[in-house]
C-alpha positions, -999 to +999 in steps of 0.1 A: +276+445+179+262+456+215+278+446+248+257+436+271+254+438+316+261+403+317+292+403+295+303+434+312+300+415+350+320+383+333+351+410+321+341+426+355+353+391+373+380+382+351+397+420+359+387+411+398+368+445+400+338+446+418+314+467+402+278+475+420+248+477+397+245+515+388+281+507+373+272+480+351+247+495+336+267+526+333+297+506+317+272+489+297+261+525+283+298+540+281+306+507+261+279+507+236+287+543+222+317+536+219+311+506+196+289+528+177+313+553+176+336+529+157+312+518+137+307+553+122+343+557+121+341+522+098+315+536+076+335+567+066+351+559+027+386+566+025+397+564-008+427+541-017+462+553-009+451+579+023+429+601+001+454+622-018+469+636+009+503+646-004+529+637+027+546+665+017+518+685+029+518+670+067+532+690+091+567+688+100+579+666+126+604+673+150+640+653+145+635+619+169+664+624+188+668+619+225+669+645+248+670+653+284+628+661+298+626+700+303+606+694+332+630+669+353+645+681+381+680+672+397+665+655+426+688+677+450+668+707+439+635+689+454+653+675+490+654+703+521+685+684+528+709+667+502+737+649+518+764+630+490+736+617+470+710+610+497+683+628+511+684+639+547+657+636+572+651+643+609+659+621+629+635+600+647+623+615+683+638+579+697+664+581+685+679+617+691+704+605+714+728+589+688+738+611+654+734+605+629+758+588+604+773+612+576+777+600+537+811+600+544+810+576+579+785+554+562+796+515+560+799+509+520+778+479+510 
């Protein structure tokens, strides 16, 4: 199975990208190898049952548990300002004349 410029301009239209020439051809190209890459993939014999690979023998997995993302941060630790939950910002040069509200003055929606 090959895919072919014109049905890579028809998927082009139906995704509503706009692709010039060069890239159609280029698509064209990254498409076909990776058909044939599948294909060799296909023609690899695996024997019945995963090839007598023992599951004992796999690598252990870690516990599927939820836990918190070691690389989220409290967003207070990325804001100059943190104000009651919010984030704090200058105020606007026309608008220097009036303060700004505080968490606590704020009217409660």
């Amino acid at each position: 199975m090959a895919v072919t410029p014109e049905e890579v301009r028809h998927v082009a239209a139906l995704a509503r990208l706009r692709l010039e020439p060069d890239e159609v051809e280029e698509m064209t190209r990254q498409l076909n190898g990776i058909l044939r890459h599948v294909d060799e993939l296909k023609a690899v014999e695996v024997p019945e049952g995963g090839g007598g690979i023992d599951p004992a023998d796999r690598a252990p997995l870690r516990p599927d548990a939820p836990a918190a993302d070691p690389l989220a941060a409290e967003p207070a630790t990325l804001a100059p300002e943190w104000d009651d939950g919010f984030f704090t910002v200058p105020r606007l040069e026309s608008h220097e004349d009036e303060p700004a509200p505080r968490a606590d003055e704020r009217p409660s929606s």
